[in-house]
C-alpha positions as CSV (number, residue, x, y, z in Angstrom):
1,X,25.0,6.0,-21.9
2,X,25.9,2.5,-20.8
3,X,23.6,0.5,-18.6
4,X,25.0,1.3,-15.1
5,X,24.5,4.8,-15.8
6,X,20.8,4.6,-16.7
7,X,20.2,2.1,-14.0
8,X,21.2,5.0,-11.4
9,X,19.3,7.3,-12.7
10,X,16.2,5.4,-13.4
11,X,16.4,3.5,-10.2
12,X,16.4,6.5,-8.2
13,X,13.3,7.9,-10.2
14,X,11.6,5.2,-9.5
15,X,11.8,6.1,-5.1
16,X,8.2,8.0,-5.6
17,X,6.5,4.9,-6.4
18,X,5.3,3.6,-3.9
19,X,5.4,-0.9,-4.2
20,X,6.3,-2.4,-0.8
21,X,3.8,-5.0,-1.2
22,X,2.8,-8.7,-1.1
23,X,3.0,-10.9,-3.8
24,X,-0.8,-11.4,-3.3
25,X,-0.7,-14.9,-6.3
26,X,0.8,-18.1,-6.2
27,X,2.3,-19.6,-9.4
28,X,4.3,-23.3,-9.0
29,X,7.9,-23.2,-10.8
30,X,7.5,-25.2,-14.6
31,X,9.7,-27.0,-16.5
32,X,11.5,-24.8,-19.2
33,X,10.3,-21.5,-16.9
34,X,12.8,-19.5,-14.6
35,X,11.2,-18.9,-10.8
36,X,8.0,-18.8,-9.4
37,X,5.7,-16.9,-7.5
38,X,4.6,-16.8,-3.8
39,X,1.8,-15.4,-2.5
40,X,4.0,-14.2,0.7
41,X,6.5,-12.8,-1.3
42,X,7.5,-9.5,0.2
43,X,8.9,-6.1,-1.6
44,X,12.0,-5.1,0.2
45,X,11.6,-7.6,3.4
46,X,12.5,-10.5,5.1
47,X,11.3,-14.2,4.6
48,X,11.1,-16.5,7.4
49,X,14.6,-18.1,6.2
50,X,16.4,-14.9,6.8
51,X,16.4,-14.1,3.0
52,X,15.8,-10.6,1.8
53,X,13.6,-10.7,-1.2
54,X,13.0,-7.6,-3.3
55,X,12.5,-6.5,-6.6
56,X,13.9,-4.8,-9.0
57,X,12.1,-1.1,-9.3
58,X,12.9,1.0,-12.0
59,X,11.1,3.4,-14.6
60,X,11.8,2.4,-18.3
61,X,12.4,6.4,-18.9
62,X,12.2,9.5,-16.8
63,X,11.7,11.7,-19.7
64,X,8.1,12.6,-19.6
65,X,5.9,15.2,-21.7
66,X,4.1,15.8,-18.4
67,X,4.4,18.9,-15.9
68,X,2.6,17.4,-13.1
69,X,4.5,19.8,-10.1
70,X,4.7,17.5,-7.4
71,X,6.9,14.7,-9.2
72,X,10.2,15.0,-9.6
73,X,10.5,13.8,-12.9
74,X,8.0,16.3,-14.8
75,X,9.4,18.0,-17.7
76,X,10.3,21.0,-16.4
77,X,13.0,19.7,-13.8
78,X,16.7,20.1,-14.6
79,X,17.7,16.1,-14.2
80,X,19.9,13.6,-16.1
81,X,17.7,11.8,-18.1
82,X,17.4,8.5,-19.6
83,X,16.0,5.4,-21.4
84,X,15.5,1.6,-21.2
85,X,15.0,-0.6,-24.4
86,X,12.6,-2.9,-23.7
87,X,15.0,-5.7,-24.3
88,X,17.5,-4.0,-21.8
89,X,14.2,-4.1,-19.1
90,X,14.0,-7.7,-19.7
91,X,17.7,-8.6,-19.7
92,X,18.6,-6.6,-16.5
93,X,15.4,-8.2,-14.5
94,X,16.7,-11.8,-15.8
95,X,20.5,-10.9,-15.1
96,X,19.8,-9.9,-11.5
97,X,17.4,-12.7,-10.8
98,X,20.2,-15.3,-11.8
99,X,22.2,-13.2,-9.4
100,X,19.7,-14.1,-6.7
101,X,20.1,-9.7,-6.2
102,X,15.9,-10.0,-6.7
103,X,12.3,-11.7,-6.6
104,X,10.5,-9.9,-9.1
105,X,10.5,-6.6,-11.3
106,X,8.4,-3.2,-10.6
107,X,8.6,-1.3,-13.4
108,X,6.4,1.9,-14.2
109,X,7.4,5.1,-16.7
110,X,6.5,8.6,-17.5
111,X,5.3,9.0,-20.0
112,X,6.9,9.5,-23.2
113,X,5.1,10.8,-26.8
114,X,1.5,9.8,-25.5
115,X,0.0,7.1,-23.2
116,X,-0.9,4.5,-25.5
117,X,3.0,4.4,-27.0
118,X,4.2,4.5,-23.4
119,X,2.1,1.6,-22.3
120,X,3.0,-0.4,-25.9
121,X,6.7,-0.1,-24.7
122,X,6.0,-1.4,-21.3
123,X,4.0,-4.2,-22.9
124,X,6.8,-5.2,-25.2
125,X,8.9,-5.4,-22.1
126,X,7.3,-7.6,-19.9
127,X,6.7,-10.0,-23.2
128,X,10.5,-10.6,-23.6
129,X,10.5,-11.1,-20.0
130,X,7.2,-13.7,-19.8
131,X,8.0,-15.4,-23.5
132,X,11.4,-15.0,-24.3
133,X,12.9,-15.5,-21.0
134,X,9.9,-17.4,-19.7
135,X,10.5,-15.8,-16.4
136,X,7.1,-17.0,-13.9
137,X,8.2,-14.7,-11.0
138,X,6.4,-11.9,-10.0
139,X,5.9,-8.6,-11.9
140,X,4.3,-5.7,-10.4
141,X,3.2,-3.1,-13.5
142,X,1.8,0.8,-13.3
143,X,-0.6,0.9,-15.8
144,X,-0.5,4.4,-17.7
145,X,-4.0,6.9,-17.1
146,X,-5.1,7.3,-20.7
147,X,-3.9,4.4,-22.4
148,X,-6.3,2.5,-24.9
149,X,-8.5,-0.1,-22.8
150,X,-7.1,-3.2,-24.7
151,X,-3.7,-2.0,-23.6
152,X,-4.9,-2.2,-20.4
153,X,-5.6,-5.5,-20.5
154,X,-3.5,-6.8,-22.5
155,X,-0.9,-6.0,-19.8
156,X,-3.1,-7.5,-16.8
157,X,-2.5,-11.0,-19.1
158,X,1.2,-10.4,-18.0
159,X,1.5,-8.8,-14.9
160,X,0.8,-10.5,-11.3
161,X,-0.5,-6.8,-9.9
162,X,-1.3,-3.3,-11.6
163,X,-1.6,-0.1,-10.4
164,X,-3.1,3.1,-11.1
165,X,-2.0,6.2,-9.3
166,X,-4.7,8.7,-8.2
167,X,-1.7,10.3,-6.6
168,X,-4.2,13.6,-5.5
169,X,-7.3,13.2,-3.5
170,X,-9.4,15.3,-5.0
171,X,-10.2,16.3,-8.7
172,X,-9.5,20.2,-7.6
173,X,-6.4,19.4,-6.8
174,X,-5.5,17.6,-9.6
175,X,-6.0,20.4,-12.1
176,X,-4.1,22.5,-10.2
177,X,-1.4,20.2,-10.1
178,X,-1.3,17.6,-13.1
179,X,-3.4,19.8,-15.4
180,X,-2.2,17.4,-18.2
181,X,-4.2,14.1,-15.9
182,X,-7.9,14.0,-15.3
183,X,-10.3,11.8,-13.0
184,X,-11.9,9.9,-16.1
185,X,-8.4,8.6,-17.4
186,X,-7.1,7.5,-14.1
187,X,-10.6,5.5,-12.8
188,X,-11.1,4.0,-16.6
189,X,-8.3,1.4,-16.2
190,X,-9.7,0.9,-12.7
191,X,-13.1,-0.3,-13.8
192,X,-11.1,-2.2,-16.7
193,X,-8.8,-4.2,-14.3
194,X,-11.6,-4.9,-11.4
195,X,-13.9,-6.1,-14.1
196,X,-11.5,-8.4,-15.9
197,X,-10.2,-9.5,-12.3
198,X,-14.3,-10.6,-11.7
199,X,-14.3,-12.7,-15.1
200,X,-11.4,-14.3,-14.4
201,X,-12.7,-15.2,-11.2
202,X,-15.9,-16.7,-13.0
203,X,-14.2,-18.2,-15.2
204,X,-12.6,-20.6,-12.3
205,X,-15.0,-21.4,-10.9
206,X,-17.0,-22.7,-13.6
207,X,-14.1,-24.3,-15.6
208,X,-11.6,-26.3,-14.0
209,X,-9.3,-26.3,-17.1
210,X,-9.5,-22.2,-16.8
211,X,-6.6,-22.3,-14.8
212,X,-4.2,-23.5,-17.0
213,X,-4.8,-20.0,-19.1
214,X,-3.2,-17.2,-18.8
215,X,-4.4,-15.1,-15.4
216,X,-5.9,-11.8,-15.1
217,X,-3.9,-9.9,-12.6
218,X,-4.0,-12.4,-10.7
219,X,-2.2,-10.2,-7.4
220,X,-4.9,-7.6,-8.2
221,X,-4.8,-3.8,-8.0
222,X,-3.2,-1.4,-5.8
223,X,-3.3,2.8,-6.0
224,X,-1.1,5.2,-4.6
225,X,-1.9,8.9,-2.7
226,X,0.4,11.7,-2.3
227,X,0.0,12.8,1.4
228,X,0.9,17.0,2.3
229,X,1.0,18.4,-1.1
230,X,-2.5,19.5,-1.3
231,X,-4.7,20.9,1.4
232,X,-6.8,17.5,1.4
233,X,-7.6,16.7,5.5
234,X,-7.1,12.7,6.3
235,X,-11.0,12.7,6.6
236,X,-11.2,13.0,3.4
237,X,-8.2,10.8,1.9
238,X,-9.7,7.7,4.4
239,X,-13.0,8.3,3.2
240,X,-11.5,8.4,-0.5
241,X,-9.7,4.9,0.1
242,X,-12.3,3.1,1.6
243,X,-14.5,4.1,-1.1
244,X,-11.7,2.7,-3.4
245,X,-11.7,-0.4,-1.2
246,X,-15.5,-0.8,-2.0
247,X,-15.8,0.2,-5.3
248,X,-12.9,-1.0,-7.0
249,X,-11.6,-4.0,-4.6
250,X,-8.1,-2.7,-4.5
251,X,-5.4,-4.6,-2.8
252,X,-4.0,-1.6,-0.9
253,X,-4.0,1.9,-1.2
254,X,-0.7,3.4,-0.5
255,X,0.3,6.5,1.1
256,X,3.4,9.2,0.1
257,X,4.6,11.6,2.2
258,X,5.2,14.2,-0.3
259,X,8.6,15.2,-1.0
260,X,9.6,18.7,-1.9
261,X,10.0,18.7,-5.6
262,X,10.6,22.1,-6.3
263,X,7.1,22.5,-8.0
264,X,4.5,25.9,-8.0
265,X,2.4,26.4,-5.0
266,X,3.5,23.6,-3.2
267,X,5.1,23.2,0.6
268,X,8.4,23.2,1.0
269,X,8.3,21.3,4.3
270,X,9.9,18.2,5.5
271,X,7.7,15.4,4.3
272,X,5.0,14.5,6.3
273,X,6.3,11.0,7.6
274,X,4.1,10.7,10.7
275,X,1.1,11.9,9.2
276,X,1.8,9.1,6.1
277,X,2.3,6.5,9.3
278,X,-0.7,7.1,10.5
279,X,-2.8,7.3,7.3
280,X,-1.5,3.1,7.1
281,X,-2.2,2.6,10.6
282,X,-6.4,3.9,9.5
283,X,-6.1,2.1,6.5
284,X,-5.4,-1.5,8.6
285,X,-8.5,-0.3,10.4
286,X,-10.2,-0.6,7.7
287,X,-9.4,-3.1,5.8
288,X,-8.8,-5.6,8.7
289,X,-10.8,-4.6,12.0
290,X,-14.2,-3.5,10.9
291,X,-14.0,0.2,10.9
292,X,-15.6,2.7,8.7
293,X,-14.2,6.4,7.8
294,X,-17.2,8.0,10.0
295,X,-16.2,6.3,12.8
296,X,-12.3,7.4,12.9
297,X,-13.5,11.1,11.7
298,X,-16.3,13.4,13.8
299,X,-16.1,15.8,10.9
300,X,-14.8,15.9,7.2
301,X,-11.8,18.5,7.8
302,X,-10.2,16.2,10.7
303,X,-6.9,15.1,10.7
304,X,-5.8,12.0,12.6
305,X,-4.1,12.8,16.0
306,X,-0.5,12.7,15.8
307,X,0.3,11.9,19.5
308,X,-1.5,8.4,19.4
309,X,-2.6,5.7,17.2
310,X,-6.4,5.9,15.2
311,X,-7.3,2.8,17.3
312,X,-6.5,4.7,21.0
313,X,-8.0,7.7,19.5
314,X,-10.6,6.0,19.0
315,X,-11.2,4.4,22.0
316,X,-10.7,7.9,24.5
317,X,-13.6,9.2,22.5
318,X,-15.9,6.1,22.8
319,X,-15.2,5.0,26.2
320,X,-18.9,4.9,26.8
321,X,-18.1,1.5,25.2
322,X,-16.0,0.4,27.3
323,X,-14.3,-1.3,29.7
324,X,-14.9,-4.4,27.7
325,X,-15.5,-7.7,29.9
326,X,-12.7,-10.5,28.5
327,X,-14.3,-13.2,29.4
328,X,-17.6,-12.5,27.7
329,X,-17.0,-9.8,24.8
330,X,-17.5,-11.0,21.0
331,X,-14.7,-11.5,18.5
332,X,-15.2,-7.9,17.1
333,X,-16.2,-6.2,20.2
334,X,-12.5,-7.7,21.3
335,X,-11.0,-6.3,17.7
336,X,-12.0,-2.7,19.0
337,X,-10.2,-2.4,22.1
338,X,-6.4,-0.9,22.0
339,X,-3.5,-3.5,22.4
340,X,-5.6,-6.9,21.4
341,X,-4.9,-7.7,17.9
342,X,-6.2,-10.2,15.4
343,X,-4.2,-13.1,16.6
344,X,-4.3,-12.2,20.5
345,X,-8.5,-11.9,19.7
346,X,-8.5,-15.1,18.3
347,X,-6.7,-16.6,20.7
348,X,-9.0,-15.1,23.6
349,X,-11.9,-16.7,22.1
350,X,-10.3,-19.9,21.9
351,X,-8.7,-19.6,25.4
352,X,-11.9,-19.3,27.2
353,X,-13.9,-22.4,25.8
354,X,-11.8,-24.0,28.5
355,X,-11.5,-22.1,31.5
356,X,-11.4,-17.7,32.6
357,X,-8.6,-15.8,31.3
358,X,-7.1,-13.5,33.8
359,X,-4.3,-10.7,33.3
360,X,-1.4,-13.3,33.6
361,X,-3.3,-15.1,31.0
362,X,-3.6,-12.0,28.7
363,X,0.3,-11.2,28.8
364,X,0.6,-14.8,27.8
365,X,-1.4,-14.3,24.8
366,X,0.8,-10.9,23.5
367,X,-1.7,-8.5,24.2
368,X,0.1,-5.1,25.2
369,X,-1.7,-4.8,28.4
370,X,0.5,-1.3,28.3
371,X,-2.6,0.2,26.1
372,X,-5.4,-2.7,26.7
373,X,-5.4,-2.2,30.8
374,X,-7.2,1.2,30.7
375,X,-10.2,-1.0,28.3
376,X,-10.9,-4.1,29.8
377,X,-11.8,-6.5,32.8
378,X,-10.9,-9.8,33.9
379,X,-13.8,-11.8,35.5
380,X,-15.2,-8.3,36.5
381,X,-11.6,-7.0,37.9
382,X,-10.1,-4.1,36.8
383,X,-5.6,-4.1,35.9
384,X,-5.7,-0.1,38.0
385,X,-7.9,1.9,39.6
386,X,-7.4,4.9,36.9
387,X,-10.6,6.9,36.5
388,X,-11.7,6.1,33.0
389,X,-11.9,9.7,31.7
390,X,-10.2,10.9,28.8
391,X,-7.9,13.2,30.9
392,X,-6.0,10.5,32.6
393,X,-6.3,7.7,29.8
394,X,-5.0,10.4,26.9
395,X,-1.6,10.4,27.6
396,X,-0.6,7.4,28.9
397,X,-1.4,6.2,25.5
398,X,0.6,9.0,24.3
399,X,2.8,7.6,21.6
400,X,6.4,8.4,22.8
401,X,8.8,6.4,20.8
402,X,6.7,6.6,17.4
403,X,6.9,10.5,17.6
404,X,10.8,10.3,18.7
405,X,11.5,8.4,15.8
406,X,9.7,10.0,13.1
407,X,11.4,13.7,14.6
408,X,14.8,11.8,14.1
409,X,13.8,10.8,10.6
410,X,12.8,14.6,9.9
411,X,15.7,15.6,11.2
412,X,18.1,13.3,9.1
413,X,16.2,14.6,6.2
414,X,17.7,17.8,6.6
């Protein structure tokens, strides 16, 4: 099989990975290295140039001695097959980056003979790439549950980010599913990578010359759930990532709307696109506007409403805190209400050192007074005279176009 071939088939094995992500590190071009790294750097995006940077995502193989039943690549599915060298990894990511056709490589595997010899091969790739080619662009690894701690790190010495893929949210569910995975292998490398990412850390700040040595992961780790297979509410996969968030200081959890794989027990079912949407829309919550799990969940077998976003959800069931005053509210009380983002908070706090913001004022500063109105006053004045009841706020916040355009998507998937 030449090189086109396998690059087909492992290319489009590699679409249930989940790695549209930030660079997250910064690493200056050398002399005698090829590229660089930047912390903005974007998977599959656009730079403010109008360049589309990506990367090249691939598996090394798809031949794996796993029967995990919601990936498409177990070993019990009837697909073509096939296998990258590790030199051919290396020269493909370097040939396509001379093309300018990419920023940076993604490369994960199944896993092949056992996880330590998978993860030795993935190693050995990503050393021809760093010290043969010297290439100091970004390279996004998925570390291998199982594998032999020094491996482990070893590999973080290489990569910019690591993953690890819980891909189930609960352990049930995971011996029902990837019998051949458990919990312990998959949050060992977890612990490994956030404690090596601490003593790195230390090591900076304490010696200045430390940062001429080789990084630990210096982009940090990232995880990935599988969203519909199991019976898992989003209660319980938002509680699970923000207790990823706090234990493990992950970079991002990501979410996959499962795909029909043709496994045992499992839906059949378009994939869950809007449910995955909103799932990200929670997580930004979190991460970024000082929510917790409780707060977006009144019980642990709730799902997030599919008609609006968790932030207008949100606020119809807490409108006893509201309608916020604009002119007086705090920078996180401002974070809270629907329509007033980071940026238009921060530049309502900034705006009213000087003088009273009024509605004209707000639509100056982008905040989508379409959602905000129903939430806030203006030097005690109100946008409408709605009623403030969750009756008559509900559906104007209804979210129209979002729905429309996921029930197209469905609908092209079949």
């Amino acid at each position: 099989m030449d090189m086109m071939d396998k690059l087909k088939i492992l290319a489009d094995a590699a679409k249930y990975d989940v790695a549209c992500t930030s660079s997250g590190s910064n690493r200056a071009a050398k002399r005698g290295e090829l590229g660089h790294n930047v912390a903005c750097g974007i998977c599959h995006s656009f730079t403010a140039d109008g360049r589309c940077i990506s990367l090249l995502k691939i598996l090394l193989t798809n031949q794996c001695i796993y029967d995990c039943q919601y990936c498409g690549n177990r070993r019990s599915t009837d697909i073509p097959r096939a296998e990258f060298t590790p030199d051919e990894v290396a020269e493909l990511t370097i040939r396509f980056y001379q093309r300018n056709y990419i920023e940076g490589l993604f490369l994960s595997s199944a896993i092949v003979k056992n996880p330590d010899h998978t993860m030795e091969l993935l190693i050995n790739a990503l050393k021809i790439v760093r010290e043969k080619y010297r290439f100091n662009g970004y390279i996004h690894v998925k570390t291998i549950p199982g594998a032999d701690d020094a491996l482990v790190r070893q590999a973080a010495l290489l990569a910019d980010r690591l993953s690890v893929n819980i891909e189930l949210p609960s352990h049930e569910s995971l011996k029902v599913l990837a019998p051949d995975k458990t919990k312990q292998n998959i949050i060992a490398p977890m612990k490994i990578i956030r404690e090596g990412i601490a003593q790195a850390k230390n090591e900076l700040a304490l010696y200045r010359h430390a940062k001429n040595e080789p990084s630990f992961a210096p982009a940090g780790q990232s995880t990935q759930l599988i969203v519909g297979a199991t019976p898992e509410s989003d209660s319980k996969i938002v509680s699970l990532a923000e207790g990823l968030y706090g234990k493990f200081k992950l970079k991002r959890v990501f979410y996959s709307a499962y795909i029909p794989a043709g496994g045992k027990n499992l839906p059949t079912a378009d994939p869950p696109l809007l449910r995955e949407h909103r799932l990200y829309q929670a997580d930004w919550l979190l991460r970024f506007y000082n929510y917790t799990a409780s707060e977006l969940f009144s019980n642990p077998d709730e799902n997030l409403s599919l008609e609006m976003d968790p932030k207008c959800h949100w606020a119809v069931n807490n409108l006893h805190q509201f309608p916020v005053e604009i002119n007086k509210a705090d920078y996180l009380t401002l974070l809270r209400v629907p329509g007033i983002g980071q940026v238009s908070a921060q530049r309502i706090v900034a705006a009213r050192r000087v003088g009273k913001i009024d509605f004209d004022g707000l639509k100056k500063m982008r905040v989508v007074l379409r959602r905000a109105k129903f939430f806030i006053t203006c030097d005690g004045k109100t946008f409408d005279k709605l009623p403030l009841y969750p009756e008559t706020i509900a559906p104007r916040l209804r979210d129209n176009s979002q729905i429309a355009g996921y029930q197209q998507l469905s609908l092209s998937w079949q």
